[in-house]
C-alpha positions as CSV (number, residue, x, y, z in Angstrom):
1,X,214.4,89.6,89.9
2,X,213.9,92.6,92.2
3,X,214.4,92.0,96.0
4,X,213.5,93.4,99.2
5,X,214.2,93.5,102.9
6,X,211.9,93.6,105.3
7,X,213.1,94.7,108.7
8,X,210.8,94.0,111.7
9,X,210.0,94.7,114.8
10,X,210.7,92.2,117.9
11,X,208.4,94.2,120.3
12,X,205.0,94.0,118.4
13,X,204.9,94.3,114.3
14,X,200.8,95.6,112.9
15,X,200.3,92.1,111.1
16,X,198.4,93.4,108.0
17,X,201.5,96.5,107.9
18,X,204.0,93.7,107.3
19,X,201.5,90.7,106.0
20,X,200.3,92.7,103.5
21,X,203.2,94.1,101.3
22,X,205.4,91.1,102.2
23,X,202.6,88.7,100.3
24,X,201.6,91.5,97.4
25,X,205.5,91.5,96.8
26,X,205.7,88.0,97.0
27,X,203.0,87.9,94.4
28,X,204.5,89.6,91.8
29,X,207.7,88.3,91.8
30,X,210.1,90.2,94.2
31,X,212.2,88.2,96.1
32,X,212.0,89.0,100.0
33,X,214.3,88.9,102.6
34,X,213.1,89.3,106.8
35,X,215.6,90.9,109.1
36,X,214.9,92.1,112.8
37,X,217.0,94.0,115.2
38,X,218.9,90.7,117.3
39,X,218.1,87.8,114.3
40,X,215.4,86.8,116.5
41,X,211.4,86.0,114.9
42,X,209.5,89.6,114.8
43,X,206.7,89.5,117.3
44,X,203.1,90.4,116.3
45,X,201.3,92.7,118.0
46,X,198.2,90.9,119.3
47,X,195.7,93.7,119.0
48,X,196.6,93.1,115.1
49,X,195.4,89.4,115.3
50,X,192.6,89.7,117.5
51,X,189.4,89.6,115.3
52,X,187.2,92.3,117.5
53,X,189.9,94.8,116.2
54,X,190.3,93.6,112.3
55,X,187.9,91.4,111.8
56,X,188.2,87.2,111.7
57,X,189.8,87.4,107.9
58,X,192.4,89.7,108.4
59,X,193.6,88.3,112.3
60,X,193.4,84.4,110.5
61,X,195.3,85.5,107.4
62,X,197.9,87.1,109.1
63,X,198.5,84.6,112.0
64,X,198.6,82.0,109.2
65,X,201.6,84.1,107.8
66,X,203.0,84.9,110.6
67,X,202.9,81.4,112.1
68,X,204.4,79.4,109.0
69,X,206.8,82.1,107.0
70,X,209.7,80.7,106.8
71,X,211.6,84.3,106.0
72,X,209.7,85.3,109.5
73,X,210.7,82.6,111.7
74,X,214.1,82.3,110.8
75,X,215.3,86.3,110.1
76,X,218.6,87.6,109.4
77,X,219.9,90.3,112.1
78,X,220.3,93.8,110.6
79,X,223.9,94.1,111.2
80,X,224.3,90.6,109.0
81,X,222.1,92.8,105.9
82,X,222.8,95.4,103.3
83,X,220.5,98.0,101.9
84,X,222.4,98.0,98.8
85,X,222.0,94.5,98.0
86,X,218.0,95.1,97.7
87,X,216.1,97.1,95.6
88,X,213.8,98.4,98.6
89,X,214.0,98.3,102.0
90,X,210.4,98.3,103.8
91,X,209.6,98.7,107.5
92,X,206.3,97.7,108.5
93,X,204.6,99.7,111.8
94,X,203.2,98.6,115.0
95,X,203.7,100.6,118.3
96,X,206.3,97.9,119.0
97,X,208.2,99.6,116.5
98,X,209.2,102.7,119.0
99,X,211.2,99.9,121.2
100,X,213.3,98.6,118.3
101,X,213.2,99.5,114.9
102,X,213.1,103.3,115.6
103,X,215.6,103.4,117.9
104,X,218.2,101.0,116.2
105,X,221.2,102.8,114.7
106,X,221.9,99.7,112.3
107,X,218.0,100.0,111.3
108,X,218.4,104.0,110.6
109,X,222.1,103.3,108.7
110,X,219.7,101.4,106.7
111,X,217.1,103.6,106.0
112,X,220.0,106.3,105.4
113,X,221.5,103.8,102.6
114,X,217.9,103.0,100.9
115,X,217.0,106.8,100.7
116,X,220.0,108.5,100.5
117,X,222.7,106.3,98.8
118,X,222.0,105.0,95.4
119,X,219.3,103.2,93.5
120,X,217.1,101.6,96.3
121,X,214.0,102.6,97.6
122,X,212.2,102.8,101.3
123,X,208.9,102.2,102.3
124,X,208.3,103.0,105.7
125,X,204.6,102.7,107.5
126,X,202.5,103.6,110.5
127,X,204.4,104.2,113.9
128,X,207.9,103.0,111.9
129,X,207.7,106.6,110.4
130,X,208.9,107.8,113.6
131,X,212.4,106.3,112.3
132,X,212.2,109.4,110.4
133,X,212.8,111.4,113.6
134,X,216.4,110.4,114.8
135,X,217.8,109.0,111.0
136,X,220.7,111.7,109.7
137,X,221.8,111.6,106.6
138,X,225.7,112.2,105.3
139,X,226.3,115.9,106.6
140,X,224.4,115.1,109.9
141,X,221.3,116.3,109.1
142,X,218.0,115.0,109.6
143,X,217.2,112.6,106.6
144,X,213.1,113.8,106.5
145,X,213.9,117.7,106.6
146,X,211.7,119.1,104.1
147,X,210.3,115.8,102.9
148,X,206.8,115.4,102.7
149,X,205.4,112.1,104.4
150,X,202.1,110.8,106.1
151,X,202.8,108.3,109.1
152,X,200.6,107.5,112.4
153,X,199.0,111.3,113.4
154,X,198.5,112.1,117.1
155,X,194.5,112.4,116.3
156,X,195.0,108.5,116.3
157,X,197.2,108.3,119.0
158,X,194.8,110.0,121.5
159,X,192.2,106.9,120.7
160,X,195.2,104.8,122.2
161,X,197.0,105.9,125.4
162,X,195.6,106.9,128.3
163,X,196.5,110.2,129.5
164,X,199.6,109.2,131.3
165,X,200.4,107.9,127.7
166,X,200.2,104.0,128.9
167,X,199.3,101.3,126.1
168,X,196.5,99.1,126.4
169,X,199.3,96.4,127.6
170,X,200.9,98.8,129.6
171,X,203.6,99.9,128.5
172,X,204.5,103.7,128.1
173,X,204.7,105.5,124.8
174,X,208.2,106.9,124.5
175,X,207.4,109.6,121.7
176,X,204.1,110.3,119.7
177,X,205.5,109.6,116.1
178,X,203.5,112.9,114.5
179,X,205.5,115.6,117.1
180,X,209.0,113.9,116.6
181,X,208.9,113.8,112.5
182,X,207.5,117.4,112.4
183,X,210.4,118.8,115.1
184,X,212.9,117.0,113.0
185,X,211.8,119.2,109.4
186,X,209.4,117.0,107.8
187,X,206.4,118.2,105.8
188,X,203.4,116.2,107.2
189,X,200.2,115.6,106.2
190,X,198.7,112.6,107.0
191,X,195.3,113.1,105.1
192,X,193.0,113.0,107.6
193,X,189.9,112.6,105.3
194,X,191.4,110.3,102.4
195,X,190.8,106.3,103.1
196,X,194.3,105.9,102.4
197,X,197.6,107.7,102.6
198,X,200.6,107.2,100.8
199,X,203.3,109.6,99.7
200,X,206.5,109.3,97.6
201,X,209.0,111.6,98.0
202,X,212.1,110.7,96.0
203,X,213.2,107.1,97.0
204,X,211.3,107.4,100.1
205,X,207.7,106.0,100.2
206,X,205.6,106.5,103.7
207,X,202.6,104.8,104.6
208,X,199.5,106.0,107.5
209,X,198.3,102.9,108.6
210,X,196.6,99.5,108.1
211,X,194.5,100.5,105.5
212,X,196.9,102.0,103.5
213,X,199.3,98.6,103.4
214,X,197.6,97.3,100.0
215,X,198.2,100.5,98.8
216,X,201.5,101.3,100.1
217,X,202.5,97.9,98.5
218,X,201.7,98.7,95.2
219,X,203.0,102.1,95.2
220,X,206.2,100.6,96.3
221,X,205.6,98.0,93.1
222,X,205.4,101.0,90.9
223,X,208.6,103.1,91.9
224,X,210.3,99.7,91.6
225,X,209.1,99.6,88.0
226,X,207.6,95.8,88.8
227,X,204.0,95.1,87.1
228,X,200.7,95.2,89.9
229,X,202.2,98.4,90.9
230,X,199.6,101.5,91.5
């Protein structure tokens, strides 16, 4: 049976960028395993579960999930987990993503492992991209140079922050993930004018957004080689 990890974000995870590939997996068959940063249960970003933003289906669904998951309220800690014991490693977005994930050196050593050390895969979405901007690979260099890849653009971004770059909580944006991707080599192109963006690049799969979650999902399904793939 193929197997993934999932590693999440403690300061605010996009529910349907974690709810939906972890339940398409699920559904055909890959095993799945949750990790975050400290071991602790990820953290849903609110905005994500808040019918006015994704509509009443998608905020119940992924409460639901997130509420009774067993794999999400008891994680392992990423220093406890091994990219090479899974066939993919995925990291769902959220903004929350820039606190944590991003900037965690055991979360990048993983990434490095998935995409540049054997036989598993990476799916990385939405603001998680920005992972991309401060992950090296073997000879120190950055891991996305010259890789194409869509992620979270800046002409979203704007619709966000205020000019002083503040969230709607409050908090203030560290880096806009689009500038830091691009300054560290990568070829991006987040397809602007397409419903959904997904690229492969080797064994490294990036996703845009929410929408593109189903389709990120089964893109991932089909690099794995696992039926209900794209």
């Amino acid at each position: 049976m193929p197997s993934a990890l999932f590693v999440v974000s403690e300061e605010g995870y996009w529910g349907e960028e974690c709810i939906e590939p972890l339940t398409t997996l699920d559904e055909a068959g890959v095993e799945v395993t949750v990790a975050t940063p400290t071991g602790g249960p990820p953290v849903v970003d609110e905005r994500s579960v808040d019918p006015a933003n994704v509509g009443a289906e998608t905020a119940e669904r992924v409460r639901e999930v997130h509420e009774t998951d067993p794999r999400l309220n008891d994680p392992e800690g990423v220093t406890a987990v091994d990219a090479a014991d899974h066939d993919a490693v995925v990291f769902p977005g959220g903004h929350g993503t820039e606190w944590d994930i991003n900037q965690d050196r055991h979360a990048r050593a993983l990434l490095r492992e998935a995409v540049d050390g054997g036989d598993t895969k990476a799916l990385v979405v939405c603001h998680a991209v920005g992972i991309l901007a401060f992950t090296r690979d073997a000879d120190g260099d950055f891991l996305v140079a010259g890789r194409r890849v869509t992620g979270f653009p800046n002409a979203w971004e704007e619709g966000i922050v205020d000019d002083h770059d503040l969230m709607p909580d409050g908090r203030k944006l560290p880096y806009w993930v689009e500038d830091e991707v691009r300054a560290a080599g990568a070829e991006w192109d987040a397809e602007l004018d397409a419903e959904t963006s997904v690229t492969v690049d080797g064994d490294l799969v990036t996703a845009r957004g929410p929408a593109s979650s189903a389709a990120a999902a089964r893109t991932l399904l089909a690099e794995l080689g696992v039926e209900g793939g794209a």
